[in-house]
C-alpha positions, 0 to 999 in steps of 0.5 A: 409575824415581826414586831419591833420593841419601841418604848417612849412612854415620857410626855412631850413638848411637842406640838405636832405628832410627827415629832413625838414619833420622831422622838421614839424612832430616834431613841429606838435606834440608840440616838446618844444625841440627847447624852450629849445634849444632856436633857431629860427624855420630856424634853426631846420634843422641844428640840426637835421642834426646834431643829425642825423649825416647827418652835419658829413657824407660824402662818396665817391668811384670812383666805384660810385660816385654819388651814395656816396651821399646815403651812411648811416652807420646809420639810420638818421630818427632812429638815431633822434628818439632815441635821441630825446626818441621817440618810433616809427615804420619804415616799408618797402616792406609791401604792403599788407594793405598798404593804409588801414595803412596810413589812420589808422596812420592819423586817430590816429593823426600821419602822416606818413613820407615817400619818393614819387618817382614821379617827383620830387621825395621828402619827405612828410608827408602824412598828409590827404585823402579823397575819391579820393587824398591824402593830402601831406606836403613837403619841398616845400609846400603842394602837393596833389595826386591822389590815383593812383599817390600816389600808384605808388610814394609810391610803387617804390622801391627807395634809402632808408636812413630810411632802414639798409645799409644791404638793401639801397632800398625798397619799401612802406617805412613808418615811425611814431614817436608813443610816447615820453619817458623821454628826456635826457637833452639837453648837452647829446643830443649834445654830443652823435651827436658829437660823433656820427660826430667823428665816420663818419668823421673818418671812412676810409672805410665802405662796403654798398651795396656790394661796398666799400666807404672812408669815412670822411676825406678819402673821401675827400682825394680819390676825390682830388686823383681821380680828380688828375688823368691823363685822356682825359678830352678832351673827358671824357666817364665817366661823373661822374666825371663831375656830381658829381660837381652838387648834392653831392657836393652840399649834402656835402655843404649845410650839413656843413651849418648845422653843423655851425647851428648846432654847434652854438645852441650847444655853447650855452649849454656849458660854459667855456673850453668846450663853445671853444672848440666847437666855435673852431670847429664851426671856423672850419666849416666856414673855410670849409664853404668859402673853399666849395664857393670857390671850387663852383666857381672853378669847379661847378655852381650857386646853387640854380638858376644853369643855363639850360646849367650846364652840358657843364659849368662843362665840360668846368670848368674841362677841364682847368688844373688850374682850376682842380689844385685849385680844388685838393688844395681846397679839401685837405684844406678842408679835413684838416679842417674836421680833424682839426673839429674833433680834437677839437670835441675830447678835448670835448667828450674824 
């Protein structure tokens, strides 16, 4: 048997599991990263998302639009380890061994992040085993499973943002940070995420997984399009539509959440001209925040207690023009403060 003692019990702003066991493997390994960023252990998740781009990204494409939520330009998990000079290992479709690798990583002190497609199907870190389970830290708390749960969850191939978008599912993905390096300081840090935010935000179009997505400010443009269009709505067959009111959009709110957390922490590290023009952008990103709520009551539900009957609610919600025309309005107010972000974000990265 080996276990290791992972504890991360503080609520986070992240929007995607991955990067709240990010968070836990980070301060497992004694990370002084957020000493040095001064922020509170609630607030991790903000920045990660924002060094990881995920507080910038946003896709969206009528020819799938719930699968837009899962679009990666680049790699999140990588994206952070770089950042934060973390040599490490990302794996996938190897199944040959594959247990035997795990226990060895934990046994060499590194648990190893992966997805577990079993309902629910989260992000964990495998942090133990013993003869007959496997020990898990998730964003829910600690979880065990069985071997053979544990060999079905890991075993299913699932969208990835850990893999290249040449290939956005596979199977037995593993990641493991191995050893820091040299550490740029942390003004560098937050201006590469920013940049790295300018680029998603103004992306127009990438092609991932055979499909072609608008992306940033397009995105929300192309959603006010489609939601504008004349259809039945009466008696929708494609519901899609309808249900991307429920999770992404609520992966494009609780992402700008952490670009406000994540913007503040990074006001604190610049002084003068510099310190405004991120607390402008900061400005912006709560005036995209209200527009979200706003746009939340209007055509979505309750999060996070949504009611058992959210899917006639949201159908009933769009059915009602008006209501359809302030969500069309909402979406272009909010498109323009994404671009109005950028604009200050670009006085400060040049």
């Amino acid at each position: 048997m080996a276990k290791l003692e992972v504890s991360f019990d503080q609520k986070q702003v992240g929007a995607f599991g991955y990067v709240t066991s990010l968070n836990a493997y980070v301060d497992f390994l004694g990370d002084d990263l957020f000493d040095v960023l001064g922020s509170r252990k609630e607030q991790y998740g903000g920045f990660l998302d924002g060094v990881c781009g995920d507080a910038f990204r946003f896709f969206y494409s009528r020819e799938d639009r719930m699968g837009s939520a899962f679009v990666y330009p680049h790699n999140p998990l990588r994206v952070v380890a770089n950042s934060l000079s973390y040599k490490h290992e990302y794996t996938y479709d190897v199944e040959k061994d594959n247990l035997v690798r795990i226990k060895k990583y934990i046994e060499g002190g590194r648990p190893v992040l992966m997805p577990l497609v079993l309902p629910p199907p989260e992000w964990a870190l495998v942090i133990g085993y013993d003869d007959v389970r496997f020990y898990l830290h998730t964003f829910a708390g600690p979880r065990q499973m069985t071997r053979e749960q544990f060999n079905e969850a890991s075993g299913k191939a699932w969208w990835q943002p850990t893999l290249d978008k040449e290939k956005p599912s596979g199977s037995n993905p593993m990641f493991i940070l191995i050893e820091r390096m040299a550490r740029a300081d942390s003004q560098k840090i937050i201006i590469d995420a920013l940049k790295l935010g300018i680029e998603l935000t103004t992306t127009r179009e990438i092609e991932y997984d055979g499909k072609r997505y608008p992306g940033g400010v397009a995105a929300l443009q192309e959603r006010a399009k489609d939601l504008a269009e004349e259809r039945d709505y009466a008696n929708l067959e494609d519901k899609t539509l309808v249900s991307w009111h429920f999770f992404p959009f609520l992966y494009y709110q609780l992402s700008r959440w952490s670009r406000a957390s994540f913007l503040t922490i990074a006001a604190r590290h610049f002084t003068g001209a510099d310190r405004e023009k991120i607390d402008a952008a900061l400005y912006q990103t709560e005036e995209i925040n209200k527009l979200t709520r706003s746009y939340r009551e209007t055509l979505s539900v309750p999060w996070p207690k949504s009611p058992p009957d959210s899917q006639e609610i949201l159908l009933t919600k769009i059915r009602e023009e008006e209501r359809r025309k302030k969500g069309i309005q909402l979406l272009r107010q909010i498109a323009d403060a994404e671009k109005a972000t950028v604009e200050e974000l670009q006085k400060l990265v040049g």
